[in-house]
N, C-alpha and C positions, 0 to 999 in steps of 0.2 A: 101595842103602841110602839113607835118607831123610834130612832134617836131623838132625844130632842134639841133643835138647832137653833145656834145665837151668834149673832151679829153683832161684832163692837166697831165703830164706825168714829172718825173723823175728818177733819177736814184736808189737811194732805199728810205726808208719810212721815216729817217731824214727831207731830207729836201721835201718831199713831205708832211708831218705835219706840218711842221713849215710855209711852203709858201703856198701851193697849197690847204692843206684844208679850210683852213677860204675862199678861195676864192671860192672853187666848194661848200663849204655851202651858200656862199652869190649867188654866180648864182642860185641854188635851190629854194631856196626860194623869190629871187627876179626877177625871169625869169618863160617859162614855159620850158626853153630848157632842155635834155635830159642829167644828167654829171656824168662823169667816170672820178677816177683817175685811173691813172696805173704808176708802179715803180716795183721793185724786196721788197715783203713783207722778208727783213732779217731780220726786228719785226714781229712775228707771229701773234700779238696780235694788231696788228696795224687794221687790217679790221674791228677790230670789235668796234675798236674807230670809224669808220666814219659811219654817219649819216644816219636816213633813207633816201631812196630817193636817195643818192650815190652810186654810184654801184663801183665794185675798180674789177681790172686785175693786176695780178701778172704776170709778163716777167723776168725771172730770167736773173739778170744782174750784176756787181759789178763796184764798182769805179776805177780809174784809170787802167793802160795796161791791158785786161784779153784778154785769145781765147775766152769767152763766147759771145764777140762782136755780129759776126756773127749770132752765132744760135739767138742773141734776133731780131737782125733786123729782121730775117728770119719770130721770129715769130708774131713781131708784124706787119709784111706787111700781114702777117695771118689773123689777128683779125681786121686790117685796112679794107681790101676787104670784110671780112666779117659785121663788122658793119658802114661801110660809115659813119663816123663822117665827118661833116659836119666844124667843125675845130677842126686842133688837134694844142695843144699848150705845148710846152716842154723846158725843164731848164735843168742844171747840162751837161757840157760837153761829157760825152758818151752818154745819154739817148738822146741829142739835137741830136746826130751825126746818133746813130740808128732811132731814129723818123724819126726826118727829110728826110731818103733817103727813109726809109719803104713808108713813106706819099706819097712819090711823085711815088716811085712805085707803090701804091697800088690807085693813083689818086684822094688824098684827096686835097679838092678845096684849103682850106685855113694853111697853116701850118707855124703858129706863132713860132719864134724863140725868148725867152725871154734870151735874153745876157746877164748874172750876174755873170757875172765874167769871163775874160778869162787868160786861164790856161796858154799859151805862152808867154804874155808879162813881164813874173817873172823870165822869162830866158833870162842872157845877150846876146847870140849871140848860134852859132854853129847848126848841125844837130837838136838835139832837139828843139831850136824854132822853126827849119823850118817846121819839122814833125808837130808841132801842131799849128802851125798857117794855114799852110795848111789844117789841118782840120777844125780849122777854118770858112776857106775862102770855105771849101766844102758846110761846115753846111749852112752856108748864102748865098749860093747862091744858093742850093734847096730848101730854104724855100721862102715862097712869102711873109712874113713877117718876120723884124728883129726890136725888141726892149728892148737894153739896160735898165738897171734902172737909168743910171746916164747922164746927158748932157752931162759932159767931157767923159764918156768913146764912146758918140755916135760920137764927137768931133775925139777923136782916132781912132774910127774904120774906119771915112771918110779919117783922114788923112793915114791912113795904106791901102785904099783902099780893105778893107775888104767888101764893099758893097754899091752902090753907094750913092748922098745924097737921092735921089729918094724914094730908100728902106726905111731908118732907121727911128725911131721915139721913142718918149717918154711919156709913160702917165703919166698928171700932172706934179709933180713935181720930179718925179725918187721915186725909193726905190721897193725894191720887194713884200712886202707887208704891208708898211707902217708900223703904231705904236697904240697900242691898250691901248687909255690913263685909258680904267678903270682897265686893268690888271696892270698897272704901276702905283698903286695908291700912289699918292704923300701923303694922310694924313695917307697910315701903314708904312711912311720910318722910323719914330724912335724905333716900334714896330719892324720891321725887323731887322734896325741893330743889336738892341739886341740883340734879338734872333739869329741872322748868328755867332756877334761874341763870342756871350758864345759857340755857338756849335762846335768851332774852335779856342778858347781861346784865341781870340785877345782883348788889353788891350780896355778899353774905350779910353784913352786919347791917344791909336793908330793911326797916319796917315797912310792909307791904300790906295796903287794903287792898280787899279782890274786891268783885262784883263780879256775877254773871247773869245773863238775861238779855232781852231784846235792850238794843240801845237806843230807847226812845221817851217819849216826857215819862209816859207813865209808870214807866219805871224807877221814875224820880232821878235819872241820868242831872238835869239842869241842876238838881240840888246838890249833885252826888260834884261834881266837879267845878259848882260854885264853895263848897265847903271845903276840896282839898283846894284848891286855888287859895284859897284862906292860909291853909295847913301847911302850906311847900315851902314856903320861905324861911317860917319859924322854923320847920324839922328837916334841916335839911339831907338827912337820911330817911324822909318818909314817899313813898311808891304807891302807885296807884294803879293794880291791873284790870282790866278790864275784858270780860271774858262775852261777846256774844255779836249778831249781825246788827248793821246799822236799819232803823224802820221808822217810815214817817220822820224823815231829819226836818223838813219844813219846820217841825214843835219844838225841833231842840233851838237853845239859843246859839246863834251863829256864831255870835263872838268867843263864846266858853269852849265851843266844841272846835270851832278854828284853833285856840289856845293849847287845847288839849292833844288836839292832834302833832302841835307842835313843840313841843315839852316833855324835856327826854326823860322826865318820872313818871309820866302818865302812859302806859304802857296797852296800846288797842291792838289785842291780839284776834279780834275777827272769836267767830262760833268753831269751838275745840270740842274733840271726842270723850275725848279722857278729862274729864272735869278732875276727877279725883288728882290728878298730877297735879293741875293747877290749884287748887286749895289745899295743898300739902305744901306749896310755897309760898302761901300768903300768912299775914301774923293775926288778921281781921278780917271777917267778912262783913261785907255791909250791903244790905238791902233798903234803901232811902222808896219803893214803889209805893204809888197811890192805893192800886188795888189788886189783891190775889187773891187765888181760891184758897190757896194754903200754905203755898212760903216753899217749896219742893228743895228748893236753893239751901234753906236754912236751912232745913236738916240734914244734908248733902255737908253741909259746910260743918255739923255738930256733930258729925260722925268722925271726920279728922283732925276733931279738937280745939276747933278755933273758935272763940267767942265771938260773939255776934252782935254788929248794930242795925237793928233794923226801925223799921214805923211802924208803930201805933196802930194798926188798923187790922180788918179782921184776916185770919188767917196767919200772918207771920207771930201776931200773940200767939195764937196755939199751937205752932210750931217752936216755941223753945222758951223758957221760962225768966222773964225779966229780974233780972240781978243773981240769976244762981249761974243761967248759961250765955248770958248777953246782956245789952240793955235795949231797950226800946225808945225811941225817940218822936215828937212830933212830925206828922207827914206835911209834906208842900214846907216848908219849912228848912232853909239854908243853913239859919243860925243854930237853929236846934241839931241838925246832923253833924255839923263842924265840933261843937259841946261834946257830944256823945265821941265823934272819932278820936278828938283829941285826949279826952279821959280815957280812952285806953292807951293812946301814945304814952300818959303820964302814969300807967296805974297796969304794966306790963306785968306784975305778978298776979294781980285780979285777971287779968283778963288770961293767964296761964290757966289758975284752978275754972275760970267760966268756961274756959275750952275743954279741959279736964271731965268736969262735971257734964258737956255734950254729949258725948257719946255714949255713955250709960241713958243718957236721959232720950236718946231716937230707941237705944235699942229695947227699949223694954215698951213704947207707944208705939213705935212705924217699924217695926222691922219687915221684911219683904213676905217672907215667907206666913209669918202668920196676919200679914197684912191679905195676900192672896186667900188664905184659906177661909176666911174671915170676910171677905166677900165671895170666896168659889158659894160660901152657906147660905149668903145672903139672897144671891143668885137662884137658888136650887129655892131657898122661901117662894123667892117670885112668882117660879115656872109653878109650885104647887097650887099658886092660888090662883091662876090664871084661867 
């Protein structure tokens, strides 16, 4: 029998960098099997960041509602018949929905659904949850494999009857690609903050909330700067960075975000490489979002010590532990995020040891390396039973 070949697939080259390649470099070199990424290259320069030994397909595709849907299923059931992967494994809501039927058209044995995130439970009711929960319920149940990153969200998806318990599963301890403690090097965080706040002029003696992520409702953005709006006047040493690209601004409210844009504490510094810089100069991280597959941010942010406010909802709970490394707070909810940010304005030695106590607490659940290995096993289960 020949290598055996596997496909990790998303929707464009974001989050196929961010997730997918550390992980088709670690099957590479720690397998003999054959790996392709595939996603739509909307970075041109993206292929040529990935490794020898990687091979990468371009299926041109874009995120959320497009007609382009069709023509990629069409052509990645093309490229499927043609190179018989032996597992294909796919993320990101459209790329999961085209995979997944191509795969099964094209009679690929094993076709992993890696759930991180779903897009429908961010909407309270009406037609559009239905449309996409329905999809869904399509994606999972042509695929022969469905795994969450979070326990509570695989918890959800049995209770919504999205796929039975039979199906779903979890490797280790959730998260999508765990957390990479030498890139989050805890001894350059006094060097970085420096450096981030000179290069954005925030004072030393500045209390700084981060956020990073898409700047849009569901991220809980409206709540996030309806609550320091609250907060700025009273502290008037307290900052507010904001780490990521504007999407869907129509949901955000006009008036908060006009505010924000214009208010020299609220600091929109647009999608940054080096995260780890910029949360080595913040005092708090705060994630106020509706919905996630596992909170990636948070523990990003509990690796270089900072305590954490986030919501109540599934995934950022199991990303970091309420009252030892953060707290957790009501989602959709203004008053309740303001509460939460400002006890740690007021309670700056708690929220030291909740930082303190982070980093131990990713690296012994998500750390990278046995987060990889830990699925390279999981993977290799697969292919046996296939």
């Amino acid at each position: 029998m020949g290598r055996k070949k596997v496909c990790l697939i998303s929707t464009v080259t974001y989050t196929n960098e961010l997730f997918l390649l550390p992980m088709a470099e670690y099957f590479q070199k720690n397998t003999d099997w054959e790996v392709t990424l595939m996603c739509c290259a909307d970075d041109p320069d993206y292929p040529n960041r990935i490794p020898e030994g990687v091979r990468f397909i371009h299926i041109p595709m874009k995120r959320g509602v497009s007609l382009c849907g069709f023509s990629a299923l069409l052509k990645m059931r093309k490229v499927f018949r043609k190179e018989m992967f032996d597992l294909i494994q796919y993320c990101t809501p459209n790329a999961s929905l085209y995979a997944s039927l191509a795969g099964m058209l094209a009679g690929i044995p094993v076709r992993l659904y890696c759930q991180w995130g779903m897009y429908f439970v961010s909407f309270p009711g009406g037609i559009k949850r239905w449309i996409f929960k329905t999809m869904e319920k399509l994606t999972c149940k042509v695929s022969t494999h469905v795994q969450p990153d979070s326990f509570g969200n695989l918890e959800l998806c049995h209770e919504l009857g999205l796929y039975p318990k039979s199906k779903g599963s979890v490797v280790w301890n959730g998260s999508t690609c765990g957390i990479d403690l030498e890139r989050f090097d805890i001894s350059r965080k006094e060097e970085w903050r420096q450096e981030v706040r000179s290069l954005w002029n925030i004072p030393e003696d500045a209390w700084v909330f981060g956020f990073m992520g898409r700047i849009n409702r569901d991220k809980g953005v409206n709540e996030l700067l309806e609550a320091f709006r609250q907060l700025v006047n009273q502290y008037p040493n307290a900052y507010l960075l904001m780490l990521g690209n504007r999407e869907n601004e129509q949901y955000l409210n006009k008036e908060l975000f006009d505010w924000a844009q214009e208010h020299p504490r609220v600091i929109l510094c647009g999608y940054q490489h080096e995260v780890e810089k910029y949360l080595a100069s913040m005092d708090c991280y705060v994630l106020p979002s509706y919905r996630e597959g596992f909170g990636t941010t948070v523990i990003e942010a509990e690796a270089m010590e900072l305590p954490v406010v986030a919501t109540d909802i599934q995934g950022p709970r199991e990303s970091m532990s309420n009252g030892v490394t953060g707290i957790l707070v009501k989602p959709r909810d203004a008053e309740a995020l303001r509460e939460g940010m400002e006890w740690m304005l007021q309670n700056p030695e708690t929220g030291v040891r909740y930082g303190k106590a982070g980093r131990p607490y990713v690296a012994q659940r998500f750390e990278l390396q046995r987060f990889l290995y830990e699925t390279t096993q999981d993977r290799k289960r697969l292919l046996e039973q296939k």
